[in-house]
N, C-alpha and C positions, 0 to 999 in steps of 0.2 A: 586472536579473533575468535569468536565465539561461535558456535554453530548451529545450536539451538538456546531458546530462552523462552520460557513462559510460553511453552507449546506451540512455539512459532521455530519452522529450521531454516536454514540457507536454501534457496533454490523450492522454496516451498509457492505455490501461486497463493496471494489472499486477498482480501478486498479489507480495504481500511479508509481510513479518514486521515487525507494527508497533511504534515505538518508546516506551516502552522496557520493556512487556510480554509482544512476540515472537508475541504473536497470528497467527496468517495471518488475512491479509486480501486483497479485491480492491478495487480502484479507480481513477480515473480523476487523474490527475498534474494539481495546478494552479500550482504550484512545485514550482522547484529550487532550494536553498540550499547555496550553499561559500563559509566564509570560512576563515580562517586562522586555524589553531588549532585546528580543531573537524570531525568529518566530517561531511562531504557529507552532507544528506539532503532527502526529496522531503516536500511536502505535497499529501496525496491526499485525496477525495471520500470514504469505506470506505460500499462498499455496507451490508454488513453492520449498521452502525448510523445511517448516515444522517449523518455529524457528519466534521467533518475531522481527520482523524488527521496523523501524521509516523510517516515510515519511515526506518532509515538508508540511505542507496543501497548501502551493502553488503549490506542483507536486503531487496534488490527480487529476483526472481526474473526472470532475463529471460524463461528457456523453462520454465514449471511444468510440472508432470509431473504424474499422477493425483491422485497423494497429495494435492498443496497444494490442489488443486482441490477433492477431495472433504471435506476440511476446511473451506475458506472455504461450502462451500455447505452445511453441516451447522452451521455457525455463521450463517450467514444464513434459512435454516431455521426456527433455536430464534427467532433473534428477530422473524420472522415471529410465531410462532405467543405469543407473549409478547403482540406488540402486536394480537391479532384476543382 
């Protein structure tokens, strides 16, 4: 298993576009997967619902900007307020 890839490590937090609905999301990287034939992608923690998703590592965001930010945290938010 791989540990980092494309600037992306294990255990790293990031905000991506999960697959293969494109959601933004934030989370914490517990894999990395590349094989042959197929792209790259990370399996991450997603705050957001608690559950582990898959990102492609082409839609991890290395540096997010506002935007993705205020997004994941307005989706983190609604499901707060779902589960209270």
């Amino acid at each position: 298993m791989l540990k980092e890839h494309a600037g992306i490590s294990v255990g790293q937090e990031v905000h991506c576009y999960r697959y293969p609905d494109r959601v933004p999301s934030r989370g914490s990287v517990t894999s990395i997967h590349v094989a042959e034939g197929s792209d790259p992608y990370i399996t991450f923690y997603c705050d957001a619902t608690g559950q582990f998703r898959r990102a492609l590592c082409s839609d991890v965001v290395l540096e997010p900007d506002d935007k993705i930010r205020r997004a994941v945290n307005k989706i983190i938010s609604k499901e707060k307020k779902k589960s209270s």
